[in-house]
Structures are given as structure tokens and as C-alpha cells.
PALUM-951905 format. One record per residue (C-alpha): residue number from 1; residue in one letter; x, y, z. Coordinates in Angstrom, 2 decimals. Example, Ala and Ser with C-alpha at 12.3 -4.5 7.8 and 13.67 -1.06 7.14 Angstrom:
<rs>
num, residu, px, py, pz
1, a, 12.30, -4.50, 7.80
2, s, 13.67, -1.06, 7.14
</rs>
This chain:
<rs>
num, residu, px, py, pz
1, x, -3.61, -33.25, -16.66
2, x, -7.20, -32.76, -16.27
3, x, -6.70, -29.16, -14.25
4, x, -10.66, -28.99, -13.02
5, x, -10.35, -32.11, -11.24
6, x, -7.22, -31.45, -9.98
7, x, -7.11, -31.32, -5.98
8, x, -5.38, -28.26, -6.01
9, x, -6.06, -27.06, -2.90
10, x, -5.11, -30.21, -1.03
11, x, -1.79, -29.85, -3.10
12, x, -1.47, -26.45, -1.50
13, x, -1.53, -26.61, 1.90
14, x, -0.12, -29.93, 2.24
15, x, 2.86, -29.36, -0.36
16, x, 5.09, -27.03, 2.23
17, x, 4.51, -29.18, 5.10
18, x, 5.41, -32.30, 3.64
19, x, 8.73, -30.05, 2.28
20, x, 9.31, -29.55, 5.77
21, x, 9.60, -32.72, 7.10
22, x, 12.17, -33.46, 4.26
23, x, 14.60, -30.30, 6.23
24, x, 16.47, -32.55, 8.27
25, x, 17.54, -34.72, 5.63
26, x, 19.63, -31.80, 4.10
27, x, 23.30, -31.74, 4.74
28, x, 24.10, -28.23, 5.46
29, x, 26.19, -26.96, 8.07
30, x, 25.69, -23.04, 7.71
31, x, 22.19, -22.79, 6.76
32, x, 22.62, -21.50, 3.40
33, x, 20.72, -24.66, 1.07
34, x, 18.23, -25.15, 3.47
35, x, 17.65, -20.86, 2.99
36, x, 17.44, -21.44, -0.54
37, x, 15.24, -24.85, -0.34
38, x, 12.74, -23.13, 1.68
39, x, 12.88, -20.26, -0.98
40, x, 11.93, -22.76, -3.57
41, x, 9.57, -24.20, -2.08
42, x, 7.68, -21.28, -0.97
43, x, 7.87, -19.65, -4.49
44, x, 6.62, -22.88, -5.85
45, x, 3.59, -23.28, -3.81
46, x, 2.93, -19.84, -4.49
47, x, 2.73, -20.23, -7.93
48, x, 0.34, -23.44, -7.30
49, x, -1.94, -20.65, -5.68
50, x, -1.61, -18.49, -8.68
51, x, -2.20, -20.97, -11.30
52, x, -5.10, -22.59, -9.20
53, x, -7.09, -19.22, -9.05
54, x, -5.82, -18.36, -12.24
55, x, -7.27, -21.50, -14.40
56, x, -9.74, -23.12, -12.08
57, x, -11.64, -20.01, -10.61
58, x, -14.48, -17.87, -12.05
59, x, -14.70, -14.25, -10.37
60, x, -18.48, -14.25, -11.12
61, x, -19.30, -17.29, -9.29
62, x, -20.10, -16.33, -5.34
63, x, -20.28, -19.95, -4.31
64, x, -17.25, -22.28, -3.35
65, x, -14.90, -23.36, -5.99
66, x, -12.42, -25.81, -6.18
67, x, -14.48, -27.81, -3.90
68, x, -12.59, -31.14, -2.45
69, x, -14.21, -33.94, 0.30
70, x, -12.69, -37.24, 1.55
71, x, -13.96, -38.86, 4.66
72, x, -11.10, -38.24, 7.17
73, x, -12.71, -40.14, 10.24
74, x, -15.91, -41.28, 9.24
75, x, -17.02, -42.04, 12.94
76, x, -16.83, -38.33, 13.98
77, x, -18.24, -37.13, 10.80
78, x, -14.81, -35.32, 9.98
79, x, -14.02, -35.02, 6.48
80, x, -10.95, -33.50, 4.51
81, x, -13.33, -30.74, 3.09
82, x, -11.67, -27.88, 1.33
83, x, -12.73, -24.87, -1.04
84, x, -12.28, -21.57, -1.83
85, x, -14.40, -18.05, -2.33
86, x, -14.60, -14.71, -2.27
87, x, -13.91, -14.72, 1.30
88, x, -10.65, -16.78, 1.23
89, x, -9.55, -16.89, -2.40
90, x, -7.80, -13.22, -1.51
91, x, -6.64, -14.50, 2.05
92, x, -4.94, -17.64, 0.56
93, x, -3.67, -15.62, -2.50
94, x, -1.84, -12.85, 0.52
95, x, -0.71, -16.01, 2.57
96, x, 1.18, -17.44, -0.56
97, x, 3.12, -13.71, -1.16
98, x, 3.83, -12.84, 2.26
99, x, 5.30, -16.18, 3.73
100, x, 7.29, -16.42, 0.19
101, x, 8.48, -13.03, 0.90
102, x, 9.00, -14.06, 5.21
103, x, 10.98, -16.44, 3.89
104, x, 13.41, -13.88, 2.12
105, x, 13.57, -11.88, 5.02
106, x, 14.46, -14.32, 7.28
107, x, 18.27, -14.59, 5.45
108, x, 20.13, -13.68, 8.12
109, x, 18.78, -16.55, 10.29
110, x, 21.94, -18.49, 11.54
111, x, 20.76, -20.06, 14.75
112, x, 19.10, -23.42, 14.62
113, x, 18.31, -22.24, 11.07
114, x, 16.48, -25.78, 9.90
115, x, 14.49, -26.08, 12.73
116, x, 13.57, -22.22, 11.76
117, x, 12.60, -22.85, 8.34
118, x, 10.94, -26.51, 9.31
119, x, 8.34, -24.20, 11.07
120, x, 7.69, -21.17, 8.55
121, x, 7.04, -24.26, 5.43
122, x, 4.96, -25.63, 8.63
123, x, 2.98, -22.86, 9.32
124, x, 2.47, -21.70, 5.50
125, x, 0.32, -24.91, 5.08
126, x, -1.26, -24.26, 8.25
127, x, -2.61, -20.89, 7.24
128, x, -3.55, -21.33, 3.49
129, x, -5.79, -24.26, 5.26
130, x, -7.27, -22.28, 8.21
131, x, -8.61, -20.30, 5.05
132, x, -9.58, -23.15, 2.89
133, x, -11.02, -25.60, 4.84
134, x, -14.97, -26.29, 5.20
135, x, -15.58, -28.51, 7.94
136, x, -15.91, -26.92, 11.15
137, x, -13.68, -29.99, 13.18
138, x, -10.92, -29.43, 10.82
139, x, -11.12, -26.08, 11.18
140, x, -10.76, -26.09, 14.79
141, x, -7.87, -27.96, 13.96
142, x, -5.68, -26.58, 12.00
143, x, -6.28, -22.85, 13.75
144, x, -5.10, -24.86, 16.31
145, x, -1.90, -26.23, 14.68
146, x, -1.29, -23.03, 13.36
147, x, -0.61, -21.51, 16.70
148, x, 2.86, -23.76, 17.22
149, x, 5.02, -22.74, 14.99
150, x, 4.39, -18.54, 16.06
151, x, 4.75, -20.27, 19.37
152, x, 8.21, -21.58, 18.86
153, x, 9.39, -18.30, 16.62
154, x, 8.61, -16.68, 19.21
155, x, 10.03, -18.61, 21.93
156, x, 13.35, -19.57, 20.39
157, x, 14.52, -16.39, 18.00
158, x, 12.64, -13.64, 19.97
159, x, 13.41, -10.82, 22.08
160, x, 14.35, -10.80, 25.94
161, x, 11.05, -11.27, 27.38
162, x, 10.16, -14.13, 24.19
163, x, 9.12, -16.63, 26.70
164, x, 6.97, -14.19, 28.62
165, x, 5.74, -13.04, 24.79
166, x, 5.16, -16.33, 23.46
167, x, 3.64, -18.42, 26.96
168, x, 1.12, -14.93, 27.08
169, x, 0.45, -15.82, 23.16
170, x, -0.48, -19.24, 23.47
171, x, -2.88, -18.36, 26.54
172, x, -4.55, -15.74, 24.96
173, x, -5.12, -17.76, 21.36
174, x, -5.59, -21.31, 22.97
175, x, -7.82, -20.02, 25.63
176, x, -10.10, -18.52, 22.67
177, x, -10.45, -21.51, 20.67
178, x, -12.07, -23.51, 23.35
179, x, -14.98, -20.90, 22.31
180, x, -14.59, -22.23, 18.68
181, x, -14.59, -26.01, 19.53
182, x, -18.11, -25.96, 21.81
183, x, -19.38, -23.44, 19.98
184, x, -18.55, -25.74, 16.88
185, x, -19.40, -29.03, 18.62
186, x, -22.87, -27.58, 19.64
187, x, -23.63, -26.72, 16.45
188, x, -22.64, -30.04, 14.78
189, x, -25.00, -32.05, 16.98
190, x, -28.09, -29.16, 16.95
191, x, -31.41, -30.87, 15.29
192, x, -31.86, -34.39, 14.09
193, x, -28.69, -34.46, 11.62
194, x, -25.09, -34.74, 12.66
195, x, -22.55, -32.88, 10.35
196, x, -19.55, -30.48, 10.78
197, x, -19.98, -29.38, 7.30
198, x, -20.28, -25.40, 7.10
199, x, -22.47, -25.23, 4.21
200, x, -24.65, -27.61, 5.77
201, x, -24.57, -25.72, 9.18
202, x, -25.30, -22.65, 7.65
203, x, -28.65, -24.01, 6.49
204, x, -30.07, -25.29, 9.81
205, x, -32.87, -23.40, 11.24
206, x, -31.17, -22.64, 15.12
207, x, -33.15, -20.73, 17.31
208, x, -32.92, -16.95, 18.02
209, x, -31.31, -17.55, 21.09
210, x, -28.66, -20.32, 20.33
211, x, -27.57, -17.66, 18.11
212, x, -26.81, -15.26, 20.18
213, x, -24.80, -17.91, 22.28
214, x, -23.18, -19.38, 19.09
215, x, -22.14, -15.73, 18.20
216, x, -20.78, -14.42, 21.04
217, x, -18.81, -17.70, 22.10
218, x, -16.94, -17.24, 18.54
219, x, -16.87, -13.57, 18.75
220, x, -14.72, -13.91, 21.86
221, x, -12.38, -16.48, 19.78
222, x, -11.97, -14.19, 17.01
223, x, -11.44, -10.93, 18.93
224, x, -8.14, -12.90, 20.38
225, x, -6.82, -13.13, 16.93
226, x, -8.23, -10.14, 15.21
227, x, -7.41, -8.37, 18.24
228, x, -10.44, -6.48, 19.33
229, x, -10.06, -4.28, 22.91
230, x, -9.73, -5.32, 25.35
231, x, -8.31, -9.18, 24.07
232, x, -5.96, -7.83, 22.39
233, x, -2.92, -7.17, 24.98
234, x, -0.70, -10.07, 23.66
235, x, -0.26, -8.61, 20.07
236, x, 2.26, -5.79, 21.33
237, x, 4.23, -7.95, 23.48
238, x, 4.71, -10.41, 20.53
239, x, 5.63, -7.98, 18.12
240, x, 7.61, -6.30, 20.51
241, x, 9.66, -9.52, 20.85
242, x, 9.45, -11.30, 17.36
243, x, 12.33, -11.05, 14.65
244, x, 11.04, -9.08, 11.38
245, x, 9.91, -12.31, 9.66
246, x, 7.57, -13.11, 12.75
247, x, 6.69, -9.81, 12.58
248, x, 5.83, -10.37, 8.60
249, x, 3.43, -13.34, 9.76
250, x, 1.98, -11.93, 12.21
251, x, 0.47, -8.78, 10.92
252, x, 0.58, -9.85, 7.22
253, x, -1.76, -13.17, 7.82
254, x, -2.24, -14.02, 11.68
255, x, -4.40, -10.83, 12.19
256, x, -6.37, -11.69, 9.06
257, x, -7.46, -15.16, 10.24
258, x, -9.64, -13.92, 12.83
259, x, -11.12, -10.81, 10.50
260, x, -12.31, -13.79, 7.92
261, x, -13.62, -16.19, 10.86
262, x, -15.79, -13.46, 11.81
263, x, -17.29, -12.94, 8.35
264, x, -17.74, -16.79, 7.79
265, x, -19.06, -18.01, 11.13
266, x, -20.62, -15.31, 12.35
267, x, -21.76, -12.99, 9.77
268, x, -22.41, -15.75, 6.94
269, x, -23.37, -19.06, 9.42
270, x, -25.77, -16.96, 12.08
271, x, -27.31, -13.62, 9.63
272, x, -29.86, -13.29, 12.42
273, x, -27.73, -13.29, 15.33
274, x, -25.49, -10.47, 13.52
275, x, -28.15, -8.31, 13.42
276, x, -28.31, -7.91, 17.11
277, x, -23.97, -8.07, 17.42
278, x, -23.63, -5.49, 14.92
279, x, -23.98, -2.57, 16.70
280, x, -21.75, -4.54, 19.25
281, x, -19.09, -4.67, 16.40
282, x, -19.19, -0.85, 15.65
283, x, -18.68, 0.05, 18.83
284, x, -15.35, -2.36, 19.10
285, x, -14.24, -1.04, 16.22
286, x, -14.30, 2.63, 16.90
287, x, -12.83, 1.73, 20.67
288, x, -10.26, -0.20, 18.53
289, x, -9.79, 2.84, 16.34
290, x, -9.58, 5.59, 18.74
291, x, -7.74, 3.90, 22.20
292, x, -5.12, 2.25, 19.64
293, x, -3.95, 5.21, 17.71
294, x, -4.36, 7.11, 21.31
295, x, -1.78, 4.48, 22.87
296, x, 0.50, 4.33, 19.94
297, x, 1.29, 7.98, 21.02
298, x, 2.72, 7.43, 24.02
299, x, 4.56, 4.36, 22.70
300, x, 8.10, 5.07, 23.06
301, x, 9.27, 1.55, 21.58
302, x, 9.56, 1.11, 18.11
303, x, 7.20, -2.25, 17.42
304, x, 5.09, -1.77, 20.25
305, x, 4.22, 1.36, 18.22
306, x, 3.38, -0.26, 14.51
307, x, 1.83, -3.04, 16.63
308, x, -0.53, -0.43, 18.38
309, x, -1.16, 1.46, 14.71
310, x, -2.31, -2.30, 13.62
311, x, -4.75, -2.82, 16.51
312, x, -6.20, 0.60, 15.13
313, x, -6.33, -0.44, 11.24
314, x, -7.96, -3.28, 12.14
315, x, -10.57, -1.31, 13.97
316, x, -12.22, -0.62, 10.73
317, x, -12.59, -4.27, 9.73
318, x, -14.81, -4.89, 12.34
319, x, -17.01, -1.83, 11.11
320, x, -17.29, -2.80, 7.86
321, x, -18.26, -5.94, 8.55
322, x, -21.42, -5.04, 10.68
323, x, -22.38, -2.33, 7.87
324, x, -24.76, -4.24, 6.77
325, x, -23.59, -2.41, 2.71
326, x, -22.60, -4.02, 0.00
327, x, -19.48, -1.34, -0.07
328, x, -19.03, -1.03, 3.48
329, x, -18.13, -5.51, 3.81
330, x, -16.15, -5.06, 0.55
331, x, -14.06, -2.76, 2.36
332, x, -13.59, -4.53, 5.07
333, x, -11.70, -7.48, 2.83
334, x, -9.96, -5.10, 0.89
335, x, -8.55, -3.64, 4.80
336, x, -7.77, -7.04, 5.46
337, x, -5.63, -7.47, 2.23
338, x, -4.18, -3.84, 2.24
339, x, -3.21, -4.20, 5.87
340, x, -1.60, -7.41, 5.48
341, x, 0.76, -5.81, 2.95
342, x, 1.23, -2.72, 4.73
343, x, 1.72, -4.02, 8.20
344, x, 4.18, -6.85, 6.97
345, x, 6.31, -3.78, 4.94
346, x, 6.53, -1.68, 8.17
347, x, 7.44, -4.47, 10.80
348, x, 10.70, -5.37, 7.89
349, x, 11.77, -2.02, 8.17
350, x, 11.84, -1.66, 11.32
351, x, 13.59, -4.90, 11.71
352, x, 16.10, -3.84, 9.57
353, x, 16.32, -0.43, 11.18
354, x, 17.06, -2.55, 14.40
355, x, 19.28, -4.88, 12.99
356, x, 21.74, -1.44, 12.02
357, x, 20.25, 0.84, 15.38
358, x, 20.55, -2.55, 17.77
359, x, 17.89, 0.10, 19.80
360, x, 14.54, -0.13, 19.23
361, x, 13.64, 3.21, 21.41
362, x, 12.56, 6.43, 19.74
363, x, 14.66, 8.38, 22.55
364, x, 17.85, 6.57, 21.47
365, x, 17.11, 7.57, 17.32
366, x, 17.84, 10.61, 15.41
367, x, 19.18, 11.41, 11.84
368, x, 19.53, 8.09, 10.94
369, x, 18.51, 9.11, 7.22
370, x, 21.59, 10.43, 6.49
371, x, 23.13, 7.14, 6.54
372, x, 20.36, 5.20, 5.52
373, x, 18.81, 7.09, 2.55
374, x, 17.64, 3.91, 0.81
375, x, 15.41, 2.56, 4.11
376, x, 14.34, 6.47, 4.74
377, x, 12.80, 6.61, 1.34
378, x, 11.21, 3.33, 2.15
379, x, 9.93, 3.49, 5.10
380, x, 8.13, 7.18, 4.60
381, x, 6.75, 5.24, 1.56
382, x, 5.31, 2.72, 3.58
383, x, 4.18, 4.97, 6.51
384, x, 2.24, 7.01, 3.73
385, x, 0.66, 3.60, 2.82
386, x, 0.14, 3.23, 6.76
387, x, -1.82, 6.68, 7.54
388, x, -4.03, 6.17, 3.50
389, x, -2.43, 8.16, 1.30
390, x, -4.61, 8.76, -1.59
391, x, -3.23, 6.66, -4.20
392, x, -2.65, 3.42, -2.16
393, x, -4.36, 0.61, -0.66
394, x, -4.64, 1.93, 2.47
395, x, -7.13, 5.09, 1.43
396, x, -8.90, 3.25, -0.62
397, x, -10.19, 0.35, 2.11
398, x, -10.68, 2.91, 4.89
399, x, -13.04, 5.24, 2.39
400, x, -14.81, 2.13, 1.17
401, x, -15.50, 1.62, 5.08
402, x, -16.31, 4.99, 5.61
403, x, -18.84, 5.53, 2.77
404, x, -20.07, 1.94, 3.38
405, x, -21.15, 2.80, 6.64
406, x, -22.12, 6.58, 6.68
407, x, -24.55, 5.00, 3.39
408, x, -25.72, 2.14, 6.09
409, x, -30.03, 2.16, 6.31
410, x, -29.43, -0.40, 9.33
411, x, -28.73, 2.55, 11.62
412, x, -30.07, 5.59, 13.19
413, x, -28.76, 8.81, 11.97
414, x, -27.22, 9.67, 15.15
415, x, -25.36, 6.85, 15.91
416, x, -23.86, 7.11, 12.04
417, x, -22.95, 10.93, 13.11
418, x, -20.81, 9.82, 16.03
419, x, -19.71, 6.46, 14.71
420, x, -18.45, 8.21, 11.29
421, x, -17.09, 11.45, 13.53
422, x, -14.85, 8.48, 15.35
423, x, -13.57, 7.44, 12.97
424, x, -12.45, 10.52, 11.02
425, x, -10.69, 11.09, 14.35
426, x, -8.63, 8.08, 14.32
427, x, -7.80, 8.84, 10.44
428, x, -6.76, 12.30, 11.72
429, x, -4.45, 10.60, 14.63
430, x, -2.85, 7.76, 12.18
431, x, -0.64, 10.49, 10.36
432, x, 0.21, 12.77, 13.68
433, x, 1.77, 9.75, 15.50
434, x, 3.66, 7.98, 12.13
435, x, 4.70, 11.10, 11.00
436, x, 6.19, 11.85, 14.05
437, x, 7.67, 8.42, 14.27
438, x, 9.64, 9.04, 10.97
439, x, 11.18, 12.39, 12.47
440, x, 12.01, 10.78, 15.56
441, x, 14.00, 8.43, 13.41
442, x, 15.29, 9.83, 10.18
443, x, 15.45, 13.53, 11.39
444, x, 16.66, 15.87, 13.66
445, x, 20.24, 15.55, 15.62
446, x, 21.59, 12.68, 14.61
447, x, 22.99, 10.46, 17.79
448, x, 26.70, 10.24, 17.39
449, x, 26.94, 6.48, 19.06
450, x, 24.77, 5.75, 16.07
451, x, 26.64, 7.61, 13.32
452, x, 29.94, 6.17, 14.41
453, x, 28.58, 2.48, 14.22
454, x, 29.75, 0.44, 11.56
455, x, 26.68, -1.19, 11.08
456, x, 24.68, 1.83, 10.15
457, x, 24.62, 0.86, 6.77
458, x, 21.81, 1.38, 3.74
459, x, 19.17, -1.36, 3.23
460, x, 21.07, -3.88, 0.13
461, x, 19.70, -5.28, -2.45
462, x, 17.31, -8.55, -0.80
463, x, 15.50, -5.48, 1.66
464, x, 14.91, -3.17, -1.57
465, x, 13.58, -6.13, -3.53
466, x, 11.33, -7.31, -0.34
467, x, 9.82, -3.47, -0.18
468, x, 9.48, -3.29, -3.62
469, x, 7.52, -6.56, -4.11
470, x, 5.04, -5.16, -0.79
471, x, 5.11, -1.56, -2.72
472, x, 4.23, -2.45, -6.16
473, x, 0.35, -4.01, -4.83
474, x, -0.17, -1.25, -2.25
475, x, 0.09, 1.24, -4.65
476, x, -1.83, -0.85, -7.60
477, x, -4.90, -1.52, -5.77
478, x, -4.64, 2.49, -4.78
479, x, -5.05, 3.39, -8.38
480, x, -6.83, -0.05, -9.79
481, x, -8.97, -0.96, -6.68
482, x, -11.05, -3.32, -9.05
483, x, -7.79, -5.60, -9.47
484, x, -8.69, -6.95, -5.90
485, x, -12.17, -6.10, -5.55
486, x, -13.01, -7.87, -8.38
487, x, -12.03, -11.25, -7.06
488, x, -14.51, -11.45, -4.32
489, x, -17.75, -8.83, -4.93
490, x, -19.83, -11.59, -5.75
491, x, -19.31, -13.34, -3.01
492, x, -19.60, -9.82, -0.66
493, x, -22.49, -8.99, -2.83
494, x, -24.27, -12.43, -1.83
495, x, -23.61, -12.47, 1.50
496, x, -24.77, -8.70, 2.61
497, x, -28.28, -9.35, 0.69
498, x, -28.60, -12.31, 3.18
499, x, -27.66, -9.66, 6.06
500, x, -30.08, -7.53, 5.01
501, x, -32.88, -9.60, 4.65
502, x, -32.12, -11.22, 8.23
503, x, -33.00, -7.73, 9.68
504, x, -37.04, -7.66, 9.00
505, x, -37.38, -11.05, 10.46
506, x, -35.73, -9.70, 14.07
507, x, -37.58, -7.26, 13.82
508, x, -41.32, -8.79, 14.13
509, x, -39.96, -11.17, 16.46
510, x, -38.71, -8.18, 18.69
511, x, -38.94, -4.79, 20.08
512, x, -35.32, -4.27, 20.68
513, x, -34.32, -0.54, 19.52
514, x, -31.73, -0.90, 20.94
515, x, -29.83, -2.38, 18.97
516, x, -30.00, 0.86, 16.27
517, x, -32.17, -1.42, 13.65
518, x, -34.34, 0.17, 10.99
519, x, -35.51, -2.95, 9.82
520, x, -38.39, -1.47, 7.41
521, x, -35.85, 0.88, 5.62
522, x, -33.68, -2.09, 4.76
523, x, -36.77, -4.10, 3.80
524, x, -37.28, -1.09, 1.38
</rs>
């Protein structure tokens, strides 16, 4: 087999959803071989991704790779247009591991379990090609697709309040992709040529203006998904509802889809228009930062707290995105990845500490450790991961933001001071309110309804595996970051030089200080 002209990414995404629609042709009564088909299946089309990336893809190379077109519906100008680069090679590469590993977690799924797994090998497919696709339609598309499965999770295997969880979900995403379908359709038919193709969008000359409008009509879409203050209300009451391999999906990938959307629309697709949103971004990120890890305190239930601690992580995404540094956007993948792994590790845990507690309030906890030694060590492991421990992942993203930005030309010395002041705050918050977490669980008194539960038992041998697997690259790229970083700097590299030399142009066509530009030090 001639591997370069293999379509490997077509194979990819459309490999677990056609093992999907084969679930209901199993005979199984218990749920036990379609468990174990979906297992298969998902370790299989992770080692597609692997092997892809592995013999097809040259770390060097910013530009697309593995590059696939076939006219889908040649009267709309929709093609089947796939490939893969800095940007998503790392994004698809997550997706792969943490729906393989979802798919672990979700063992003790006995209700309706084919229609369960029909949806995860659904939705795997859905994702990888939210990150692989190139043509805007079919973009639109499949981030629309996407959102049915999590719908149904929720829905059907959720909490109390899933319908109120999952209906709010729905609103929230499918009200902000109407922003990515006119904003996508206005772009396709802009100028004399027709085409939904992103590399050919991304050279059309819009105007200043029709920027802006592009920009902020997909900023709104991806601030949904991202979440970004104050469109980000539905993440707590889904993860507040979902079962732990929701939870996996959700923080591990969902949150990462709109992080990447806003580095290849916006940021790579309108460089000029960024310039003036930039400052925007900062500003939403250190809200994000600061009012996240502020509400987390006063969280009281369990997920609702994680899911607060995410909304804060992902504050410093957004930062490093509008650095306008080559170190500062690098960081703000390498958050993306690290945060997928971390937040995916602590929503397990504390579904398993639910599935033994059957409480998910703080108030109701205490010296839990005692009988779960195995999940304490664990999940202070992962909380260390959670508040960037020097040594994994987690520190190592956040300093690359930090420096990235503090090093930034594109701003005015002031607003660095305060930004960078912000967001030591919110580092100096993340440990107070996880570490505080972990007493309210593990130490103190321990509640004797609790102790005397037969349930209470230590995490076995599938959750120690599951950890491990999530440990074992948090604390890699902590020592190694180059492992990961190495995969997409090209591509980083390429796209903050266009950034930067966007910035000169606004500024001869306007007087505008207020958007913080020092246009003539980055021309320098």
C-alpha cells in the first residue's frame, strides 16, 4: 500500500461512524461485546491517527499535510476537503486518546448501553473532522453534527436536571453557529470567485471593515464553545449533570474545538481584523481567569467546581492567542492539549468519587482517603497537574503564556503590568481553591454515613490504568515540553509572523490607540 496516497484522514473520521451504525446488529443482551467492540474500535482508529502522523507527516513542514478533496455537491461548491497541521495534527492526535480512553470509562454503562456507545463511535468521527476538515460548509457541518450526540449523553444518562442541562446546551451551541454559517456564507460569496475553501478564503483581499464583522460574528460562535464570560453559563450545568465519560468529552475535546476555531478563522483567515480584537481577547481572558477561579470558591458542588477551574484554564488560551509572540500562541496550543488531559483526569475522578460518595457536595465529604487511598493519591496528582506544578503540563503552558505575553511588543507597558499582574492572581487562586477541595474530601472528620457504606471502595484496576494513561503525558510534556511543541512550531511560527506583519498596515490606515498597538516596534 502506497501510504502517501493513502486517504488517511477520510479513513479516520469516517471509520468509527460507519462502526457505529454496525451496533445494532450485535446480539448482546448485557452490554458487555458491544463494551468491548467499541473498545476495539476506538483503539484501532487511534492507532490509524498514530500511524498517519507517524509515516505521512513532516514536523518541519507548516503547511497542510495529508491533504484530501472530492467534490461533495458540486452545485454549492462543497467539497470533501480534509488536512491536517500544526493547528489540528495535536487536536486530532488528543481526540483519538481521550475518546479511546471515554470509552474505558464508560464500563459501567448498563442502560440502553448500544445506543450509548452508537453515539461516543458517532461523535469520535465527528470531532477528529471538526479538526480536519478545510472547507468552511463542511465545517459548519460537522460542528454541527457534533453537537447531537453530547446532546443525547446528556439527555438520556445525565443528572436530575439533564434535560434542563442538555435543552440549555443545544441553545447556547446551536444559537452560536448561526454566527459561523453567515459569517461563512458571506465570506464564500465576497469578490468575483465563489469558494468555501479556507485556504482560498484566507487569500482574498476583504475590506477592513468586513473584517471586523467577519471576526466578531465568529468570535461570538467560538466563545460558546471555548467558553469565554459571559457565554459560558451552560458548561457548569452540563458538567454538573453529565456521567464521567461526558465529562471526559467535554473538557478533554469539546472545549478545545472552539480554542482552535479561533486560531484558524479568526487569527489565521482575518490577521488584520485580529489586530484590533486582540486586546478584546486579553481582556476575556483575564475576566475568564480571575471571575472563574473567584466562582469556583464559592462552589459547593463537586463538578460545578472543576467545571468553573476549566472556564479559568481556558482563560489563558485566549491570551496567548492575541500575544501576537511566537511563544506566547505556542502556549496557547500546548494549554489546549495539557488541559484536555488534565480536565478529562479530574472530571473521572470525581465520577468515580461519586459513583462510591453517591454525593457530589463538599459539605456531605470528609476523610474519604482513608478508604480510598488509591483515588486520594490520584486525584492530589491530578489537582497538582490542575493548579501547574512545576514538572507537568500544566506549568509549562501557563509560563509559556505568561512569558509570551509579558515579552509581547504589540502592547503598552502598562496594560502588560496589569494584564500579567491578573494573571499571576488567578495562578495564585487555582491552588487555594483545589487544595482546599482535596481537604474537603480526603481529610478531616471522616462522615460516618460514608465510612459505613459498602461502596466506599478503592479505585480497581480499569480507573488506575485510565489515570495512569492521562498521568504518564501530563507529566512528560512537564519535563520534555519539545515532545509536543515540536509537532506544531512551524506552523505557530508561520502564522504569528503573519500577525505581526498585519499590525503596520492598521496602523497607517488608522489612528486607533486604543486598541494598545505599537505597530512600529513590531515592524522593528
Amino acid at each position: 500500500m502506497n501510504t502517501a496516497n493513502f486517504p488517511w484522514l477520510t479513513t479516520i473520521i469516517l471509520f468509527p461512524i460507519a462502526a457505529s451504525l454496525l451496533i445494532p446488529l450485535i446480539p448482546d443482551k448485557d452490554g458487555k461485546t458491544v463494551r468491548w467492540y467499541s473498545l476495539i474500535v476506538g483503539l484501532i482508529d487511534f492507532a490509524l491517527i498514530v500511524y498517519a502522523f507517524y509515516t505521512g507527516y513532516d514536523f518541519s513542514n507548516p503547511d497542510l499535510q495529508l491533504v484530501e478533496s472530492y467534490p461533495w455537491v458540486p452545485q454549492l461548491d462543497l467539497n470533501w476537503s480534509v488536512g491536517a497541521d500544526g493547528l489540528s495534527m495535536p487536536l486530532i492526535i488528543l481526540t483519538g486518546f481521550i475518546t479511546t480512553l471515554a470509552i474505558l470509562a464508560a464500563w459501567p454503562v448498563t442502560f440502553k448501553p448500544k445506543l450509548f456507545y452508537f453515539l461516543i463511535l458517532a461523535m469520535y468521527g465527528g470531532q477528529i473532522a471538526v479538526f480536519a476538515v478545510q472547507d468552511m460548509l463542511l465545517f459548519f457541518l460537522v460542528w454541527e453534527l457534533e453537537l447531537v450526540p453530547i446532546y443525547f449523553l446528556l439527555s438520556i444518562w445525565g443528572g436530575k436536571r439533564r434535560q434542563y442541562a442538555a435543552t440549555k446546551f443545544i441553545l447556547y451551541t446551536a444559537g452560536g453557529s448561526l454566527f459561523i454559517l453567515l459569517s461563512a456564507l458571506t465570506m464564500g460569496f465576497y469578490g468575483d470567485t465563489v469558494t468555501f475553501d479556507m485556504r482560498s478564503l484566507a487569500l482574498k483581499d476583504f475590506a477592513l471593515n468586513f473584517q471586523l464583522a467577519l471576526y466578531a460574528g465568529f468570535l461570538i460562535a467560538y466563545a460558546v464553545k471555548l467558553p469565554i464570560i459571559p457565554l459560558h453559563t451552560w458548561l457548569p450545568d452540563a458538567h454538573g449533570e453529565a456521567t464521567a465519560p461526558v465529562h471526559m468529552l467535554l473538557a478533554g475535546i469539546l472545549l478545545k474545538m472552539g480554542g482552535y476555531a479561533l486560531i484558524r478563522m479568526n487569527a489565521q483567515m482575518l490577521p488584520d481584523a485580529h489586530a484590533y480584537f486582540a486586546p478584546v481577547l486579553v481582556v476575556l481572558g483575564v475576566v475568564n481567569i480571575i471571575y472563574a477561579a473567584l466562582t469556583s470558591f464559592a462552589q459547593r458542588n463537586l463538578k460545578r467546581k472543576i467545571a468553573y477551574s476549566s472556564i479559568s484554564h481556558m482563560g489563558f488560551v485566549t491570551i496567548g492567542i492575541a500575544s501576537f509572540t511566537d511563544l506566547g500562541l505556542s502556549g496557547a496550543v500546548l494549554q489546549m492539549v495539557s488541559h484536555g488531559l488534565i480536565g478529562a483526569s479530574l472530571f473521572f475522578l470525581v465520577g468515580a468519587t461519586y459513583d462510591r460518595t453517591h454525593t457530589l457536595m463538599l459539605d456531605e465529604m470528609g476523610g474519604v482517603g482513608k478508604s480510598m487511598k488509591k483515588i486520594f493519591a490520584m486525584f492530589t496528582a491530578c489537582s497538582m497537574a490542575s493548579l501547574a506544578l512545576p514538572g507537568m503540563s500544566g506549568f509549562v503552558a501557563e509560563l509559556m503564556v505568561f512569558v509570551g505575553f509579558a515579552t509581547s511588543d504589540a502592547y503598552n507597558p502598562t496594560f502588560k503590568v496589569i494584564v500579567v499582574f491578573l494573571m499571576a492572581v488567578g495562578v495564585i487562586l487555582t491552588p487555594i481553591y483545589l487544595l482546599s477541595m482535596l481537604r474537603e474530601i480526603f481529610y478531616g472528620k471522616e462522615n460516618e454515613e460514608l465510612a459505613s457504606h459498602q461502596a466506599l471502595i478503592d479505585a480497581e484496576p480499569r480507573e488506575v490504568f485510565i489515570i495512569a494513561c492521562l498521568l504518564v503525558p501530563i507529566i512528560g510534556i512537564g519535563f520534555y515540553p519539545k515532545l509536543l511543541t515540536q509537532m506544531y512550531d512551524s506552523t505557530t511560527v508561520q502564522l504569528t509572523a503573519r500577525l505581526r506583519d498585519s499590525v503596520p498596515t492598521l496602523a497607517q490606515q488608522t489612528e486607533a490607540p486604543k486598541v494598545s498597538l505599537s505597530a512600529p516596534e513590531i515592524a522593528n
